[in-house]
N, C-alpha and C positions, 0 to 999 in steps of 0.2 A: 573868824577862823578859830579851831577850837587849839587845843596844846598840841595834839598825834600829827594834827596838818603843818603847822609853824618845825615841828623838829624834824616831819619829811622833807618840808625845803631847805633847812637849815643842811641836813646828810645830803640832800642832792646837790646843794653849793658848795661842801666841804668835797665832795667826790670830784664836782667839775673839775675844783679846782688844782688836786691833785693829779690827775688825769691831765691836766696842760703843765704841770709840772713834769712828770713823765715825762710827755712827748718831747718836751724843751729841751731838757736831759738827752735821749734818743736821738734828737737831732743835732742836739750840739755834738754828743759823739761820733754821730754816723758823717757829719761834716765835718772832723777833725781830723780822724781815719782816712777820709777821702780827701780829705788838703794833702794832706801829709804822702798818699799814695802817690798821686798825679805828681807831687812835685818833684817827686824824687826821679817818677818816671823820666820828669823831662819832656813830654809830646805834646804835638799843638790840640789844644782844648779848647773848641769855641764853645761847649755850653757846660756846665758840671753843678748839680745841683742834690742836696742831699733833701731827702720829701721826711717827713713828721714822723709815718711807718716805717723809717730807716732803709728806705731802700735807695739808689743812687742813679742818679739817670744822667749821662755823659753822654755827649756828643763832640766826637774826633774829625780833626779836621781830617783835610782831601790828602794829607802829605804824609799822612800814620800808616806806616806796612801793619800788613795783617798780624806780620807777629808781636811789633808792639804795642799792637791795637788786643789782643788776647793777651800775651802778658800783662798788660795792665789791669785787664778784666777779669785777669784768674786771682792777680793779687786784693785785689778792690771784695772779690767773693768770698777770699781766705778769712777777710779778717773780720772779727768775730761782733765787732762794733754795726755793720754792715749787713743789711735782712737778704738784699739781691740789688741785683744792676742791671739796668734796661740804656743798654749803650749802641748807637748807629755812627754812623758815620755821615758827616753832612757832603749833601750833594754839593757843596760850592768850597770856593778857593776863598779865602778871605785876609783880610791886610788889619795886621796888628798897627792899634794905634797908641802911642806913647804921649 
């Protein structure tokens, strides 16, 4: 391998590696944001998940009124740690287990 090839992989393992630094970053924000939101909420949350590109994808249980299924969705969109939010509501009932 000549010197030009060895310091092209040497810049493209320096970038990976920055690059997952980043997103670790991003996601531990976009997941702290989003702890913090939900809990305050208060509402049954059978799935909540914050994804690498910072965006937030919730699933409310069957017992969330519409309104505080959107208030939580407008605050979760507000906040600036947070890219967007792809949130349903599950078709089923489900039993919290302790």
């Amino acid at each position: 391998m000549t010197r030009s090839m060895l310091f092209a992989l040497a810049c493209c393992a320096s970038l990976a590696a920055h690059a997952d630094q980043t997103t670790t970053a991003t996601t531990t924000a976009t997941e702290t944001a989003m702890n913090a939101i939900l809990v305050a909420e208060g509402i049954e949350i059978v799935h909540a998940e914050a994804l690498a590109d910072g965006v937030v994808e919730v699933i409310f249980g069957v017992s969330v009124a519409d309104h505080e299924l959107t208030r939580a969705v407008d605050r979760l969109r507000a906040h600036p740690d947070i890219r967007d939010v792809i949130a349903q509501t599950s078709p089923r009932t489900f039993c919290r287990v302790d």
